[in-house]
KOLZAZA-602931 format. One record per residue (C-alpha): x, z, y; residue in three letters; residue number from 1. Coordinates in pm, 1 decimal, padded with zeros to 6 digits. Layout:
N
[[X,Z,Y],"ALA",NUM],
...
***
This chain:
403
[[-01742.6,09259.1,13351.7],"UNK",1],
[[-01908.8,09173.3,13045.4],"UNK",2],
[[-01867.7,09544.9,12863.0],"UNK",3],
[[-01995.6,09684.0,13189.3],"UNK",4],
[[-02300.1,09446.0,13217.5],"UNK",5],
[[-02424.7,09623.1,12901.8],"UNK",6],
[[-02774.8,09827.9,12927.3],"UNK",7],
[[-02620.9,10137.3,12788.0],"UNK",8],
[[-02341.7,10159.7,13034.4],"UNK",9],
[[-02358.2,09972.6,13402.1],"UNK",10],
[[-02654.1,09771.8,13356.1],"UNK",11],
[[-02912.8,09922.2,13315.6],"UNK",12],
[[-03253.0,09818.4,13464.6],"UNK",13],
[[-03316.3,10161.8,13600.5],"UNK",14],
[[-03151.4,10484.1,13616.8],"UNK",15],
[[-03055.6,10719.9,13336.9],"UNK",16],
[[-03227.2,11068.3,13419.7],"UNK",17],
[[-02984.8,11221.1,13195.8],"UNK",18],
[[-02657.3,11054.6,13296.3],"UNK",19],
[[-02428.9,11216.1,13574.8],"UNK",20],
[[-02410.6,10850.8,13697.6],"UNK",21],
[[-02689.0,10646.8,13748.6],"UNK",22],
[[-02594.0,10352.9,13455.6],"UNK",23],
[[-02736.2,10048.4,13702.9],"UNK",24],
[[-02447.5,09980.4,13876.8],"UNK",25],
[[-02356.9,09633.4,13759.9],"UNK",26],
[[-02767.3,09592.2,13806.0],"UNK",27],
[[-02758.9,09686.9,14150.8],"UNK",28],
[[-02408.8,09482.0,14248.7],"UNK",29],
[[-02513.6,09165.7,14085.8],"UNK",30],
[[-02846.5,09156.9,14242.2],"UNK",31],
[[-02749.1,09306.1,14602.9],"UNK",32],
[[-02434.3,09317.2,14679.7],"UNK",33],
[[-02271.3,09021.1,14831.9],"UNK",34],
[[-01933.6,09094.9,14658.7],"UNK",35],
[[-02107.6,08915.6,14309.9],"UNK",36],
[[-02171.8,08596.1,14475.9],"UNK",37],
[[-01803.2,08585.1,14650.6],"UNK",38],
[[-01709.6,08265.7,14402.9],"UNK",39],
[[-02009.8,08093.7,14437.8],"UNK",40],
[[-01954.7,08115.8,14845.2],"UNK",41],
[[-01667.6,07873.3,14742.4],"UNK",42],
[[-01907.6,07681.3,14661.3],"UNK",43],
[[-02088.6,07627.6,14971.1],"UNK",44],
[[-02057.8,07307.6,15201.6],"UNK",45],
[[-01864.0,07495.7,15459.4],"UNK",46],
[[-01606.8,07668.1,15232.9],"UNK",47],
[[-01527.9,07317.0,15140.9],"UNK",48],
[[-01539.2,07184.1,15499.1],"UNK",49],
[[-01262.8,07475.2,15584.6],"UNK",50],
[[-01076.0,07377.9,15268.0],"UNK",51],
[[-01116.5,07020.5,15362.1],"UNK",52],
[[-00936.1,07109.8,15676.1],"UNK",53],
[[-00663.3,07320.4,15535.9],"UNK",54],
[[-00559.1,07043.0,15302.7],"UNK",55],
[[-00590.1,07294.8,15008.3],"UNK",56],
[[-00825.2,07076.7,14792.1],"UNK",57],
[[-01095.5,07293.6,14584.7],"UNK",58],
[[-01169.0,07598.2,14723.5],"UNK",59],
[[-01298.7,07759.5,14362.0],"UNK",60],
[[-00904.7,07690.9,14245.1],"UNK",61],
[[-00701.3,07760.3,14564.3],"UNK",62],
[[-00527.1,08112.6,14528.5],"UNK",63],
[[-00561.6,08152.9,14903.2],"UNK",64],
[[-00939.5,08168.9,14844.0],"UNK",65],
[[-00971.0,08317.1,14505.1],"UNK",66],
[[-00716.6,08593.9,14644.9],"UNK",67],
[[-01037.5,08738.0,14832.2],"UNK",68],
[[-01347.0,08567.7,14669.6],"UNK",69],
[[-01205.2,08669.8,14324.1],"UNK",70],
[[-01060.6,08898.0,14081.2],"UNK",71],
[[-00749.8,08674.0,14101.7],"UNK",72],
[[-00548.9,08814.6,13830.7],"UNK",73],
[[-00251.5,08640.6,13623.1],"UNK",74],
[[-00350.8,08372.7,13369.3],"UNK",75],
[[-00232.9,08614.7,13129.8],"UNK",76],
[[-00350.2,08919.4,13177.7],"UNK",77],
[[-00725.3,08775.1,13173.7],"UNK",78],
[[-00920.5,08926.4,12864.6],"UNK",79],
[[-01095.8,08635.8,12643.6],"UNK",80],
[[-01481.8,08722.4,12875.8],"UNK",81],
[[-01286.3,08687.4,13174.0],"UNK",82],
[[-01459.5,08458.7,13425.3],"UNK",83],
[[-01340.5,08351.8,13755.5],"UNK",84],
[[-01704.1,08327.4,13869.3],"UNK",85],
[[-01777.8,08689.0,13848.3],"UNK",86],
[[-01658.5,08683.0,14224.8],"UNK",87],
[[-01513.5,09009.5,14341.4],"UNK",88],
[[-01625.7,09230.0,14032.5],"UNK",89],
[[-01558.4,09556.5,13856.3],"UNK",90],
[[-01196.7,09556.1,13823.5],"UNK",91],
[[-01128.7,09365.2,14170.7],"UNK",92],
[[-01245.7,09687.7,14302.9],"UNK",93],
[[-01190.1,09986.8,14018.1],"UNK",94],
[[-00862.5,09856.9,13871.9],"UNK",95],
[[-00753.8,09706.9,13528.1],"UNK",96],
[[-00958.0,09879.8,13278.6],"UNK",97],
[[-00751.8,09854.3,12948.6],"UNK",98],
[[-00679.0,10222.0,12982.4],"UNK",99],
[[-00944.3,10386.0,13065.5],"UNK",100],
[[-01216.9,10190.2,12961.5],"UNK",101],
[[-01321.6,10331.5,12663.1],"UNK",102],
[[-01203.1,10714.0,12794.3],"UNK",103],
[[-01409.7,10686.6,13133.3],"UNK",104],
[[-01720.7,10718.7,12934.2],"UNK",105],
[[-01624.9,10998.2,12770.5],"UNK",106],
[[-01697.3,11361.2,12949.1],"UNK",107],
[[-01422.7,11556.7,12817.2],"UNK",108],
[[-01169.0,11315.0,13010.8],"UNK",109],
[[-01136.8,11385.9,13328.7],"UNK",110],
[[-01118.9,11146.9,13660.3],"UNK",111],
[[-00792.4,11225.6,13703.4],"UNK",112],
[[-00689.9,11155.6,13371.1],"UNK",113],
[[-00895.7,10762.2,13422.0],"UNK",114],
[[-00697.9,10760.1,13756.8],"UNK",115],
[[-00347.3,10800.0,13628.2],"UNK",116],
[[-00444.7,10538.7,13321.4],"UNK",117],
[[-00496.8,10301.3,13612.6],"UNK",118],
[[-00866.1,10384.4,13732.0],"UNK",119],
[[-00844.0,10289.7,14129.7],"UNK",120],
[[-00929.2,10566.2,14339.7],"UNK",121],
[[-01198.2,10475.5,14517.1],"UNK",122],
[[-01353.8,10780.6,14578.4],"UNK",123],
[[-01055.9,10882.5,14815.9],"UNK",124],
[[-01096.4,10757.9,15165.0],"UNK",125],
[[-00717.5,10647.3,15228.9],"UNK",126],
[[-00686.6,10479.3,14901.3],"UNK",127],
[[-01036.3,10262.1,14965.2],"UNK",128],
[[-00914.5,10144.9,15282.0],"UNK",129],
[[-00643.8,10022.4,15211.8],"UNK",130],
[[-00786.8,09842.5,14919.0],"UNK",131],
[[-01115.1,09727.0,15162.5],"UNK",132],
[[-00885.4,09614.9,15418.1],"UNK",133],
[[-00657.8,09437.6,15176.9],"UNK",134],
[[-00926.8,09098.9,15227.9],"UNK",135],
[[-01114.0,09225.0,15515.0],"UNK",136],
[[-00830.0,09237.7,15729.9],"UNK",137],
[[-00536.9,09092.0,15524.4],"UNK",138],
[[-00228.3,09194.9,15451.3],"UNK",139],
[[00155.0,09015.9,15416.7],"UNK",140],
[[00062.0,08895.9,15057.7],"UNK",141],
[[-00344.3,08792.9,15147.8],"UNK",142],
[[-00291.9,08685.9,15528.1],"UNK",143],
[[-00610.5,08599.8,15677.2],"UNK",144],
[[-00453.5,08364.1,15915.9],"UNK",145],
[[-00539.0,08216.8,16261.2],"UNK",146],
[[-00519.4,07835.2,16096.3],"UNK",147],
[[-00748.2,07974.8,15799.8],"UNK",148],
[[-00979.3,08051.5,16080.3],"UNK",149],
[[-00919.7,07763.2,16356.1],"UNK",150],
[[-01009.5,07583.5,16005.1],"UNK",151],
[[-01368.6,07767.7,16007.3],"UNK",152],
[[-01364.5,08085.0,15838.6],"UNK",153],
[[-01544.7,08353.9,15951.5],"UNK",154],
[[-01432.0,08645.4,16250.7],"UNK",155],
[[-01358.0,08922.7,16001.6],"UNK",156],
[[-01494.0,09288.1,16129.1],"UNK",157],
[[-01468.0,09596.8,15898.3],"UNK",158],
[[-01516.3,09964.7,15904.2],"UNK",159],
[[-01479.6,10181.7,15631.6],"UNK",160],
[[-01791.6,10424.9,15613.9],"UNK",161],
[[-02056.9,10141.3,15709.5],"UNK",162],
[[-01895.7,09927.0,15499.9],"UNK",163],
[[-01924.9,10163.7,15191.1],"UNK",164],
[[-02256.8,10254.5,15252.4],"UNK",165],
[[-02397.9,09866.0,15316.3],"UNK",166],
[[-02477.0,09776.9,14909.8],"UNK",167],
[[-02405.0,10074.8,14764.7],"UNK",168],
[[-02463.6,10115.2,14382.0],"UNK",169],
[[-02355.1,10479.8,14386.0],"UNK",170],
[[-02515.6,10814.7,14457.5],"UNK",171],
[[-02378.2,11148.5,14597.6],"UNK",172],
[[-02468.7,11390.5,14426.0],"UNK",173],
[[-02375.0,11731.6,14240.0],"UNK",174],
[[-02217.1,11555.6,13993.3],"UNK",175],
[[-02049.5,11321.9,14204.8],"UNK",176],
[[-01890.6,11628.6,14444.8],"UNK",177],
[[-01837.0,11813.2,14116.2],"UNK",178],
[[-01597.2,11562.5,13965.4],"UNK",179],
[[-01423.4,11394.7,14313.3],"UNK",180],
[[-01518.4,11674.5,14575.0],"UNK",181],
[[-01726.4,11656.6,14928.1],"UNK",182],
[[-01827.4,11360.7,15058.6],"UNK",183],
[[-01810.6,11303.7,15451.5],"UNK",184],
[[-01865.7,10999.7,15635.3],"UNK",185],
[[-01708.0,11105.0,15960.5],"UNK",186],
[[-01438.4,11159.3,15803.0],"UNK",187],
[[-01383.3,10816.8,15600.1],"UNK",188],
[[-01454.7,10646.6,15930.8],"UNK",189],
[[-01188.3,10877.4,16086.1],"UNK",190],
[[-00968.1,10764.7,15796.3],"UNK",191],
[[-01071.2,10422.1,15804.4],"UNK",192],
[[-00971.0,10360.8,16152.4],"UNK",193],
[[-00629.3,10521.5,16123.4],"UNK",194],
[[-00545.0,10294.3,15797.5],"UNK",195],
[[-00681.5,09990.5,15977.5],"UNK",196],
[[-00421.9,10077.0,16258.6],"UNK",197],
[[-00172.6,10121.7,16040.4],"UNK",198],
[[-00215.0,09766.5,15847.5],"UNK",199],
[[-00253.4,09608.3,16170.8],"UNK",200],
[[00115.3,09758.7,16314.7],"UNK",201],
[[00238.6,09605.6,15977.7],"UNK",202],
[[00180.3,09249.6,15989.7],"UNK",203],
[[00221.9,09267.4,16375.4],"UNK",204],
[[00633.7,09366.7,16238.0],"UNK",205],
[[00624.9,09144.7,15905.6],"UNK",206],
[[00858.6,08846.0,16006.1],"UNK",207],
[[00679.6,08622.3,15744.1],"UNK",208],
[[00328.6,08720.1,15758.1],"UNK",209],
[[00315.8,08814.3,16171.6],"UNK",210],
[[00524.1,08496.0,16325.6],"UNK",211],
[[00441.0,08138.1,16280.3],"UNK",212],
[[00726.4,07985.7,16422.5],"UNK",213],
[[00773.5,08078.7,16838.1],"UNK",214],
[[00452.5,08176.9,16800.4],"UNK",215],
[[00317.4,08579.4,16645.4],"UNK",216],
[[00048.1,08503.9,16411.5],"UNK",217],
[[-00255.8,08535.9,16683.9],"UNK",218],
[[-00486.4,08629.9,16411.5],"UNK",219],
[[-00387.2,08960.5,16487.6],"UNK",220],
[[-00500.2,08939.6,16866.3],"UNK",221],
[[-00825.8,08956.2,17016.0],"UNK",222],
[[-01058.5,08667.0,16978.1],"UNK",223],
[[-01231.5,08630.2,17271.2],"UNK",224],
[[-00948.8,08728.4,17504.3],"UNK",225],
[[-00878.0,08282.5,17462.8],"UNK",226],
[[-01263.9,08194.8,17272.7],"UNK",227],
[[-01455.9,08265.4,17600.0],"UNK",228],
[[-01679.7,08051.8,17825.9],"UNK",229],
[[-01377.4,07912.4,18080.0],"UNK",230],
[[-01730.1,07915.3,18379.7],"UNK",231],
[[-01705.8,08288.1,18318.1],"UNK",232],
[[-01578.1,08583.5,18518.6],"UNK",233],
[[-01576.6,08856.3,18264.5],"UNK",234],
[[-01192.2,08972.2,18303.9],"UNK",235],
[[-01172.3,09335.3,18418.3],"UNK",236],
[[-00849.2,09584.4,18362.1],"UNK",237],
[[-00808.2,09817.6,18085.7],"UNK",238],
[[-00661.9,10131.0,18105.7],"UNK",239],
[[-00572.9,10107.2,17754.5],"UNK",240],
[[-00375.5,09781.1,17777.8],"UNK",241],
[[-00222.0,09766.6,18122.6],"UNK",242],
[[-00208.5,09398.7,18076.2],"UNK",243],
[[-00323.8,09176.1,18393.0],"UNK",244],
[[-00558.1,08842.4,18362.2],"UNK",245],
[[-00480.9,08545.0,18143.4],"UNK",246],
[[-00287.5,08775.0,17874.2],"UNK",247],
[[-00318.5,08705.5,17526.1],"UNK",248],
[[-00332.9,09065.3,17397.5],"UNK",249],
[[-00369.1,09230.2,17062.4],"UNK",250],
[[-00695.9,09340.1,16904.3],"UNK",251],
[[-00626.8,09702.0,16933.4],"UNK",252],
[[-00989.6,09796.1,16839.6],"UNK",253],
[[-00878.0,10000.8,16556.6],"UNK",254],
[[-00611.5,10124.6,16796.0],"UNK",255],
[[-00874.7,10282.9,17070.1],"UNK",256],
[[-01084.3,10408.9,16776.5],"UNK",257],
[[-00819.5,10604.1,16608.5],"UNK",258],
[[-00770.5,10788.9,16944.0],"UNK",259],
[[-01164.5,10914.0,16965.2],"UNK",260],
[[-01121.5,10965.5,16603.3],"UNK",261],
[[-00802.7,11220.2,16718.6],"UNK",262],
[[-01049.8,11424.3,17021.3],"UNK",263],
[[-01158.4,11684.9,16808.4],"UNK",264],
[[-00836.1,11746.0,16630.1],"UNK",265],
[[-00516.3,11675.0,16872.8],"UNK",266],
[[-00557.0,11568.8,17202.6],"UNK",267],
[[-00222.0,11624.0,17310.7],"UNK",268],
[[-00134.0,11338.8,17000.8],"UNK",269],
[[-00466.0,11099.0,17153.1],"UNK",270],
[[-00253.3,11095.0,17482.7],"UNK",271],
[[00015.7,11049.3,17329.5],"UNK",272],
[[-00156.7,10778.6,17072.1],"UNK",273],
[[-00279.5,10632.0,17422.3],"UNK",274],
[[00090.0,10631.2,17603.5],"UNK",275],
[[00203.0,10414.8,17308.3],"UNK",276],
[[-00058.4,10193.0,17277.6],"UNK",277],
[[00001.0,10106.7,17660.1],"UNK",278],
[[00387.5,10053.9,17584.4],"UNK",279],
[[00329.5,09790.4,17282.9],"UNK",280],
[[00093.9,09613.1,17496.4],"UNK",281],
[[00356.4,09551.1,17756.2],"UNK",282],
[[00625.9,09489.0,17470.2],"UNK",283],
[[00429.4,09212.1,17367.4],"UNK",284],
[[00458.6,09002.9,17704.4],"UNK",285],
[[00878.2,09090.9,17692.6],"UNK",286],
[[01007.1,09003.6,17340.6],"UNK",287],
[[01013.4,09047.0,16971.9],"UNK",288],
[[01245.4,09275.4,16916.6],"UNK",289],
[[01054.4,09527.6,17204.3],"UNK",290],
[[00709.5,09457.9,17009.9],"UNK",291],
[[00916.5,09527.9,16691.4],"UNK",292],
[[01043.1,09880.1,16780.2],"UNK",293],
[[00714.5,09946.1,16997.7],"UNK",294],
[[00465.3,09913.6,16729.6],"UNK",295],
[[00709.0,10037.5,16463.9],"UNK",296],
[[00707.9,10397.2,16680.2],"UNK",297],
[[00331.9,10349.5,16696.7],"UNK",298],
[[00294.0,10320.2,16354.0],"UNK",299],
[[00498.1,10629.5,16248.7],"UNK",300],
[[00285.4,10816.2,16501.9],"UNK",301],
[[-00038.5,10679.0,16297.2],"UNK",302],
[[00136.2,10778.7,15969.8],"UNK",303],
[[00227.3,11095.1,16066.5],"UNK",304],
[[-00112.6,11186.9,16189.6],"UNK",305],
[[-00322.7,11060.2,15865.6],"UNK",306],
[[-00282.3,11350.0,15630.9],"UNK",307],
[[-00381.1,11591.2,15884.0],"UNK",308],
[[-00680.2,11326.4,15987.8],"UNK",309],
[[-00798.1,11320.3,15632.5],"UNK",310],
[[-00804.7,11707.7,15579.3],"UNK",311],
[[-00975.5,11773.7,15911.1],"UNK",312],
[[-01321.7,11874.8,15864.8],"UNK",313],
[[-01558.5,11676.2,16106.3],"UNK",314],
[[-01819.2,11921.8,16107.9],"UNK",315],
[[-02084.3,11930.7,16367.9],"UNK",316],
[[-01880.4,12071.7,16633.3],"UNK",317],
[[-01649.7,11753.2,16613.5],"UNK",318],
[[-01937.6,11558.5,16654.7],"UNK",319],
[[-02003.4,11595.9,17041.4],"UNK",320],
[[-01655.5,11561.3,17091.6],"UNK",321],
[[-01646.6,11193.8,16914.0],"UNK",322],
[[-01936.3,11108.4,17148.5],"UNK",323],
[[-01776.7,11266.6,17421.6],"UNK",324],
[[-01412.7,11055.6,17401.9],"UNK",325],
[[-01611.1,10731.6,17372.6],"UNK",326],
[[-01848.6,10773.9,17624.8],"UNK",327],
[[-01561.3,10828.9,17862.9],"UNK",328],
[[-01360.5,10509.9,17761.9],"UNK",329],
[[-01713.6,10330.6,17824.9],"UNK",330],
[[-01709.7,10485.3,18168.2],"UNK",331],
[[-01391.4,10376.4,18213.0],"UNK",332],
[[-01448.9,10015.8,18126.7],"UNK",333],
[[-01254.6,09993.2,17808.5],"UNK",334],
[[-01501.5,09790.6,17580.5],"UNK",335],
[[-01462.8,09494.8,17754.7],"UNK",336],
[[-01376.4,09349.1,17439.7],"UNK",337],
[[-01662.1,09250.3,17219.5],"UNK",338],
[[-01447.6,09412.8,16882.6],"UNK",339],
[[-01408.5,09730.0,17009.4],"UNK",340],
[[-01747.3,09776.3,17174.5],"UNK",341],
[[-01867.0,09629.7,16798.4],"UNK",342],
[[-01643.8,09875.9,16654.5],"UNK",343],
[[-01791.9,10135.0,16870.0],"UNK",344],
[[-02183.5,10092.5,16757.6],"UNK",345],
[[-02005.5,10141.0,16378.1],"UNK",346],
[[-01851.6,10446.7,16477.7],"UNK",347],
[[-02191.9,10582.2,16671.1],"UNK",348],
[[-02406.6,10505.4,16340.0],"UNK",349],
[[-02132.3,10746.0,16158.7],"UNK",350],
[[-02209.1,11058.0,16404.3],"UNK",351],
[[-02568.1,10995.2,16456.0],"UNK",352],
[[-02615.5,10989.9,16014.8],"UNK",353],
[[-02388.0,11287.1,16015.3],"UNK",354],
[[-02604.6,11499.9,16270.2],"UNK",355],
[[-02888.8,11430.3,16001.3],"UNK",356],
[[-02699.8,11504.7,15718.1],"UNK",357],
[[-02613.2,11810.6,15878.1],"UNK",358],
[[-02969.0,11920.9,15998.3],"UNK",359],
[[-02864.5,11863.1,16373.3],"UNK",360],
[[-03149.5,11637.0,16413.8],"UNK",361],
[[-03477.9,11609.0,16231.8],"UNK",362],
[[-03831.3,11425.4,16261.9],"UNK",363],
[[-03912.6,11282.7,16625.5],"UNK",364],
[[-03532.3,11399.6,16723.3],"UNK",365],
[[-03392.2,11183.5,16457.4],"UNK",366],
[[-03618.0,10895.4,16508.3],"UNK",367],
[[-03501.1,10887.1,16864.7],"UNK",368],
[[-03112.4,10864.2,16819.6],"UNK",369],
[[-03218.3,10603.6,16517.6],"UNK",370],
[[-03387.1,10405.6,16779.7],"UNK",371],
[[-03117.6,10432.6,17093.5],"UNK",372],
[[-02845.7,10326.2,16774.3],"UNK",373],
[[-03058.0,09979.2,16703.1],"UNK",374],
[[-03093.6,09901.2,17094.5],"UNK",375],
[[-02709.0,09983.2,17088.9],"UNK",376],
[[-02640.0,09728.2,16803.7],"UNK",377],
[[-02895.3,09496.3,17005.4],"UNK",378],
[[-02663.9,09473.4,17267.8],"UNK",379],
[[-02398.9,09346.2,17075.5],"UNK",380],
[[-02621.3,09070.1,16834.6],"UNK",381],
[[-02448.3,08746.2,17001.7],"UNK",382],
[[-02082.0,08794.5,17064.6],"UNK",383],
[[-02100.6,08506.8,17280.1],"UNK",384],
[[-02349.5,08622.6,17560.0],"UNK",385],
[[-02326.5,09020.0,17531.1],"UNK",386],
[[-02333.6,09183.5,17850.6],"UNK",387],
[[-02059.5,09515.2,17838.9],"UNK",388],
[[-02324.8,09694.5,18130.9],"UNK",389],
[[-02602.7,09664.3,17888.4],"UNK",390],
[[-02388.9,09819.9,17611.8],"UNK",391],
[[-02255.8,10067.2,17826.8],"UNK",392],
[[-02579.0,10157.0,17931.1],"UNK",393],
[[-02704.5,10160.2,17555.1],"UNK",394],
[[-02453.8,10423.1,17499.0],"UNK",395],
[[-02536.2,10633.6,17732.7],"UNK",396],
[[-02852.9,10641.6,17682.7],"UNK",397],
[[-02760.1,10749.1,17292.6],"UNK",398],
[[-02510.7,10995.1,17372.3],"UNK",399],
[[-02815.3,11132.6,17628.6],"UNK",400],
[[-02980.7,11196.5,17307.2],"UNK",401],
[[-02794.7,11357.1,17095.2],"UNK",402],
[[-02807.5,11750.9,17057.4],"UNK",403],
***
């Protein structure tokens, strides 16, 4: 961090006209991005309060904070400027830089020469997911567990391209698609979803990190299937489970997205994506072992899918079709569950940005589907007291407007 806060390489008070990157990166993370201030949210009255609960004593020195809210590397491999405060920093995110520090600033060494000396690869859609989702899901080794949040942490929610594009400190540009190739957020969200699926089928068959006892780890179900008003009458079936009322089920958001993210490319595999879905679902109320095997031939689905996923070109033809596959689940009532419909609006910003990157839409066109997207995220402001009419209704009205 502290080579990379320098004014000649990341930080920079404004942007180098003659660099191909911008040289205010550090600038822009430290000031913006909430990743800098991930320590010093250990800090805070409630990340005590949680720790308080958990028994774990100070939450700035418990691993099973710093895993997440830190570069928590071994004691030693830290350099002598190392600081535990820098939160979730250059190297949390890029890799350890012994390598390639020095030759990443030098233009005759090439990004795939930094990458195999242990630059991350960030710039590849598969590989930042799985590093994103490594804290904002959790995986067997940083479990985000259902005590860490009975104890008060926040509901986690993550998907890839909105995520990237939140605080960014990066710029597409020539250079950029010269060095790491084309940029398309479609297609990272496509990506996104799958890998998300993936890690969830993982820890669903991880006997340490999935089971707590009798009990799976119910982390990895849906939320407000049990944290719902008990005075309300909001149960309604889902195709895509084929569970009846009062069933804990799993939070499959990831799970119905990956299938929309398949109708342009296979629909023959989205059925058949659909047809498995429906069969873990029911494993889940019979045994282990059946939820085992079930989501283990899920998962090998997913996997085999990915690759061709990633290479598929969501152009503007695929668009329509996205649209299309979601605004057909809405019809048939399957965002009854406030992560998927949430996971829906994320997937609707991804289209509606692509049809203006792609000169689909422009001026008073673009302003419109802009507008119907923030009356869809409206709808879905207070997970406590959103109404799934009103956000079926905002969807409709968005997929009305698009070209």
């Amino acid at each position: 961090m502290a080579s990379c806060s320098n004014s000649v390489c990341h930080g920079a008070s404004q942007p180098f006209r003659d660099s191909n990157v911008q040289q205010n990166e550090f600038a822009i993370w430290q000031e913006f991005d909430p990743h800098a201030k991930a320590w010093q949210t250990l800090q805070s009255d409630a990340s005590k309060s949680i720790a308080r609960n958990l028994g774990i004593g100070d939450p700035t020195e418990a691993k099973v904070c710093l895993d997440c809210h830190a570069d928590s590397i071994a004691a030693d491999k830290r350099g002598d400027r190392f600081q535990i405060s820098d939160g979730v920093g250059c190297e949390s995110c890029h890799g350890g830089s012994e390598l390639w520090l020095n030759a990443h600033a030098d233009r005759s060494v090439s990004h795939a020469e930094n990458v195999k000396n242990g630059l991350y690869p960030t710039d590849q859609p598969v590989a930042r997911a799985r590093l994103c989702l490594s804290c904002h899901m959790g995986t067997a080794d940083r479990m985000i567990t259902h005590r860490i949040m009975g104890a008060g942490h926040p509901r986690l929610s993550f998907e890839l391209d909105t995520f990237t594009w939140l605080h960014p400190h990066y710029k597409i540009g020539e250079s950029w698609t010269k060095r790491k190739g084309e940029w398309n957020g479609v297609r990272d969200w496509a990506v996104g979803q799958g890998v998300a699926a993936e890690n969830l089928l993982d820890l669903v068959v991880d006997e340490k990190a999935g089971w707590k006892g009798i009990f799976p780890e119910l982390v990895l179900f849906d939320c407000h299937a049990c944290h719902r008003l008990m005075s309300g009458r909001k149960w309604g079936p889902r195709q895509g489970t084929g569970l009846g009322p009062g069933v804990v089920r799993l939070n499959d958001a990831n799970l119905v997205m990956f299938r929309h993210v398949l109708a342009p490319v296979d629909k023959a595999a989205a059925a058949r994506l659909l047809e498995q879905t429906r069969a873990l679902h029911k494993a889940t109320t019979q045994s282990r072992d059946a939820t085992f095997a079930a989501a283990r031939r899920l998962r090998a689905t997913i996997e085999d899918l990915l690759p061709t996923v990633a290479a598929f070109n969501y152009g503007p033809d695929s668009l329509d079709a996205i649209l299309a596959s979601i605004e057909a689940d809405a019809k048939r009532g399957e965002y009854r569950d406030y992560a998927s419909a949430e996971q829906v609006a994320m997937a609707a910003q991804s289209v509606v940005v692509a049809f203006e990157n792609d000169g689909k839409v422009d001026g008073e066109k673009a302003q419109m589907l802009r507008n119907r997207l923030d009356a869809l995220y409206a709808t879905i402001k207070d997970e406590n007291s959103w109404s799934v009419q009103n956000f079926n209704n905002a969807l409709a009205a968005l997929r009305a407007a698009a070209p």
